[in-house]
N, C-alpha and C positions, 0 to 999 in steps of 0.2 A: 504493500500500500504506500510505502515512503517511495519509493521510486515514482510510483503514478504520481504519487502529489508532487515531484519536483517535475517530471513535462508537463504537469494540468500550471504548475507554476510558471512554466519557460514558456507556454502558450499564450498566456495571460497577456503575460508583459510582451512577448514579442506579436501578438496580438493592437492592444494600447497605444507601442511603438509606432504602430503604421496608422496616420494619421488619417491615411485616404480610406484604411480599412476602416476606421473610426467612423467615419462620416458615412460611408457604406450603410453601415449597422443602424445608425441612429438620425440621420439627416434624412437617408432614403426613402425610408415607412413615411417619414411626415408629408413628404411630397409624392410618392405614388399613393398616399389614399388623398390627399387633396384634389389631387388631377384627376385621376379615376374614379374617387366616387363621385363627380360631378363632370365628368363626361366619358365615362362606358355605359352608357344605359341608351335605353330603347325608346324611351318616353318621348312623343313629340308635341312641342306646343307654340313653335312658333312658323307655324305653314305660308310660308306666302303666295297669295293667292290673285291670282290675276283676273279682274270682272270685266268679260268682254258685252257688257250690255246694248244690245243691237233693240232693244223695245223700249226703252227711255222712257215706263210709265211707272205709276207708283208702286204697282204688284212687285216689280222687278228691284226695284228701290228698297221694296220693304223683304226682301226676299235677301238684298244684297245687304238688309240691314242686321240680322238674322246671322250674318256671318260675323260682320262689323261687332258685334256684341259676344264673341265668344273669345273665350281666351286663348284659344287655340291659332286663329289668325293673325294676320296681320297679310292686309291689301295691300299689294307696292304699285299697283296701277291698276287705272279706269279706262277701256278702251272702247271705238263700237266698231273695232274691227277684229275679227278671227286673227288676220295673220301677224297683229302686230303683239298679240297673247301670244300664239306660238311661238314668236321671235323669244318673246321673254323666258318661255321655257327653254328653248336650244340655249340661251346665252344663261341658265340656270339661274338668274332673277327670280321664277317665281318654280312653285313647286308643281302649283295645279291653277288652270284655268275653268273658269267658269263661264259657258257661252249660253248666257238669254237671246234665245232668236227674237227676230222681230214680228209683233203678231203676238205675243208672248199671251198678255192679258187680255186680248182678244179673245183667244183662240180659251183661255179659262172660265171669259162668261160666256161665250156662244156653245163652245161643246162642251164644257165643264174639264178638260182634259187639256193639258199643253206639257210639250217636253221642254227637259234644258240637256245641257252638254257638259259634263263633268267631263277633263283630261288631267293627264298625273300625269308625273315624269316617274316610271320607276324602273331607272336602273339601276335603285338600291327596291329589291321586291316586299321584302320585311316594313319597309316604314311607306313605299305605294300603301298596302294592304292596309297601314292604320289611318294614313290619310284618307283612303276611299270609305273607312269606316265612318270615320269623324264626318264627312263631309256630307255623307247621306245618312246620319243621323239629326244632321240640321237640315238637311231636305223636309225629313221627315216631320221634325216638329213644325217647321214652315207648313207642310201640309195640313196639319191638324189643328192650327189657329184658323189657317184657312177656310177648313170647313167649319168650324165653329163660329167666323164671320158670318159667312154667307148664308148658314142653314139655321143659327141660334141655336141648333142643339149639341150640349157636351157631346162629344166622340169619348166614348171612353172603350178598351180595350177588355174583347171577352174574359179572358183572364188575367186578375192582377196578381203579379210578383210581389214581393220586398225580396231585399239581399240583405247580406250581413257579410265583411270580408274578414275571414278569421286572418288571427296572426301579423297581418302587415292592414289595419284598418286603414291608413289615409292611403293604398296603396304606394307608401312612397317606395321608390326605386330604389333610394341610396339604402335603406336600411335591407333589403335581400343583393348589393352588391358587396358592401364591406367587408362582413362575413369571408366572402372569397378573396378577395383584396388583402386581408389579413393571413389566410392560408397562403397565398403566393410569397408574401414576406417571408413568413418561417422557413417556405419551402426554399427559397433564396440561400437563405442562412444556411438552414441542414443541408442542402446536397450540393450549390454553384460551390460557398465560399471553403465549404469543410474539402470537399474535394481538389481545389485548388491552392488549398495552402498546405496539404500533403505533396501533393507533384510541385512546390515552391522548393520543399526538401532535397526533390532531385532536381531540381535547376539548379542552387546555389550549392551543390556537392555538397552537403552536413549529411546525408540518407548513407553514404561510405561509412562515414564516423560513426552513426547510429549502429550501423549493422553489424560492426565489430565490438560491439560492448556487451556487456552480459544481457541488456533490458531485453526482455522477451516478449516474444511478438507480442502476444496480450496487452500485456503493459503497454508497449509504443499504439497500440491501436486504441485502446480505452484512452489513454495520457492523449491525444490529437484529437480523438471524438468529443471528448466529454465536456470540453469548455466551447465549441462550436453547439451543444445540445443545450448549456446552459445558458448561453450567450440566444442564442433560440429564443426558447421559452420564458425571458425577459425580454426578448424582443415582440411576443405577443402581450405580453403585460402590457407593456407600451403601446403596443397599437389598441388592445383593450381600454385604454384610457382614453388616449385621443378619440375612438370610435366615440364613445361616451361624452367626450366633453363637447365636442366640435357637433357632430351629427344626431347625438340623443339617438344612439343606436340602443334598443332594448335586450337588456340581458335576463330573459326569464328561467332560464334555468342554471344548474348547477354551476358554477366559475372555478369547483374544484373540476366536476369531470371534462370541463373544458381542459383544463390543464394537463388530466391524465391521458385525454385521448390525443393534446396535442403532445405529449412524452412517446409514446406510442408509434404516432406519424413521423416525428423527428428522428426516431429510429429505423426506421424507413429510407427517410430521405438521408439519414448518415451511409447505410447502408450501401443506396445506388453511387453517393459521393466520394465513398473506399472504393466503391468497384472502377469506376469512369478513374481517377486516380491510380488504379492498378494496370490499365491497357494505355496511357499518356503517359509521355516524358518529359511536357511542357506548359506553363500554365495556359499557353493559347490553345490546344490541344482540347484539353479537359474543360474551356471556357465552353468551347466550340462543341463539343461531343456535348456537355450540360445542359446548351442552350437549344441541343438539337432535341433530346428527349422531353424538357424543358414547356418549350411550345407545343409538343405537341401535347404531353400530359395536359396543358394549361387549356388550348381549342377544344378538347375532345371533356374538359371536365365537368362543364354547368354551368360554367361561370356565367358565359355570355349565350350560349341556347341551351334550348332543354336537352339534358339525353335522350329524353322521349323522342323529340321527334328527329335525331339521329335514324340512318339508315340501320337497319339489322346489325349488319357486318361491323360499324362504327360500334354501336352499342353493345356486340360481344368483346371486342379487342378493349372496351372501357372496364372490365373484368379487372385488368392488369393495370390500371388506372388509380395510381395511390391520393393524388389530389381529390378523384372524383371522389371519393370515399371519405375524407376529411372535408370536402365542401361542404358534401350533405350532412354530415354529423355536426359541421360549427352551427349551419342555419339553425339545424332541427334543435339543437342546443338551447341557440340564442332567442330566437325570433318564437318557436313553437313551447319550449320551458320542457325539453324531452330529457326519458332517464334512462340509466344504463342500460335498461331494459328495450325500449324502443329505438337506443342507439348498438344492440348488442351484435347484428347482425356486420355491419359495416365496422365495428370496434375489433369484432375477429376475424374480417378479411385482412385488415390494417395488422393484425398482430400477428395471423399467417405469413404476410408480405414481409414485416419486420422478419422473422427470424429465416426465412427465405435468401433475404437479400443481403444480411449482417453475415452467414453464414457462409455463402458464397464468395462477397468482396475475401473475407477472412481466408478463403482457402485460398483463392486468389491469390493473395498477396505469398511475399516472399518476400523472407528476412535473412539472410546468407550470412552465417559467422563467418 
């Protein structure tokens, strides 16, 4: 044990000493969940919308006003031509155009029926699909004051709903992205930096000197892990705090078994970080191999879509997916107040994985007296 505690000690300090490593660790979290949790998300509210009114009467007015009063828009031009709306879309001005023909209100009192022309830009499909949502949702309530003009009787719909939205009630975004944003951190820690400052060993030749002393493999592998585990798992304290002060992120459940199941995953990610360390000679090497398995872990995890609606094949190879398994366990944690019980399933893939992957890098490796 005195042997570990003098590399857990030379770690430390030679840790501390690197200033840039310093700033890595404690500078980074505050600015990747600044920037990310206020812009990775999906939520759209500011559409602009281009009103090509060719009917220049009130209907169309009070149709175009309908928009003007919703939060979600914001009009960047009024035009009574088609092609100068489509202009604005090609030069990406405006997102969606709105074409009232002319005749519009005409054609409402005489046949009771007139069309209009919704157009999107979407060569992003995901945020088309919520603008076209958004936008014939004000159609629709347009339509229903409408008939409530003209007829005087309430329209009211055969069946009524209410909702309730558990878990995230103001639907806000940032509180189910953080959660993930906070796992990426850790994941940072345990498996880029831990793996890169063991192959620093063998760029600056000390991995020689190491290897000819009595410290046995154990030791040199526990002594290098274990201040990258606990450097970790203070690193989620921290972002645990910020989350909280900055965002009013809700912690309903446990903050110990948060802690246990993120001890767990860090074993994991120390793991793949010994292994990718054992096949490089270089820290660009092992930046580069971390950062390849890295993103994909990170695409394929939750973060940013569902694994649901992942293809089959995506969603089996997500098995082997140590992030995806810690995403879900911090939300259901945080956001849901879930207990070891309802996190038990995903706690022993992650404990499978750890002893899988620590296991490996360890045989892996090779300590030559």
């Amino acid at each position: 044990m005195r042997t570990i505690g003098y590399i857990i000690r030379k770690e430390f300090i030679q840790l501390f000493r690197n200033k840039v490593m310093v700033r890595i660790i404690f500078i980074m979290p505050l600015l990747q969940m600044l920037v990310l949790a206020y812009t990775a998300t999906f939520e759209i509210r500011q559409i602009r919308l281009h009103v090509a009114d060719l009917d220049r009467s009130g209907t169309s007015r009070e149709l175009t006003g309908h928009f003007q009063g919703s939060p979600f828009y914001k009009i960047v031009n009024f035009s009574n031509a088609y092609k100068l709306a489509e202009q604005d879309i090609i030069d990406n001005s405006a997102h969606q155009v709105l074409m009232i023909p002319a005749g519009f209100e005409k054609e409402l009192v005489t046949t009771g029926t007139a069309r209009i022309q919704v157009v999107t830009n979407a060569i992003d499909g995901a945020a088309a699909a919520l603008m076209n949502a958004y936008t014939l949702s004000v159609i629709r309530d347009f339509n229903i004051n409408l008939l409530v003009e003209t007829s005087g009787v309430i329209v009211e719909q055969p069946i009524q709903t209410t909702w309730s939205f558990w878990y995230n009630p103001e639907l806000n975004y940032i509180n189910y992205m953080v959660p993930g944003i906070l796992v990426l951190l850790v994941t940072l820690i345990g498996m880029l930096l831990s793996g890169m400052n063991l192959v620093r060993e063998k760029e600056i030749g000390t991995i020689e000197q190491i290897n000819v002393t009595p410290i046995r493999k154990y030791q040199f592998i526990i002594g290098k892990l274990l201040p990258f585990w606990l450097v970790a798992l203070a690193e989620l304290a921290f972002g645990l705090t910020l989350a909280k002060m900055i965002f009013n992120i809700p912690i309903l459940g446990s903050v110990g078994l948060i802690f246990f199941s993120a001890a767990i995953f860090l074993l994991v990610a120390l793991g793949l970080g010994l292994l990718i360390s054992t096949k490089t000679n270089t820290q660009q090497q092992a930046m580069f191999l971390s950062w390849f398995f890295l993103v994909v872990f990170i695409l394929m995890s939750g973060l940013f879509t569902s694994v649901e609606n992942m293809p089959k094949w995506a969603q089996t190879i997500n098995y082997i997916n140590p992030i995806a398994y810690f995403i879900e366990i911090l939300r259901m944690i945080m956001l849901k107040g879930s207990g070891l019980t309802d996190i038990s399933r995903n706690l022993l893939a992650l404990t499978i994985y750890a002893v899988v992957a620590l296991s490996f890098a360890i045989w892996q490796y090779r300590k030559i007296i």
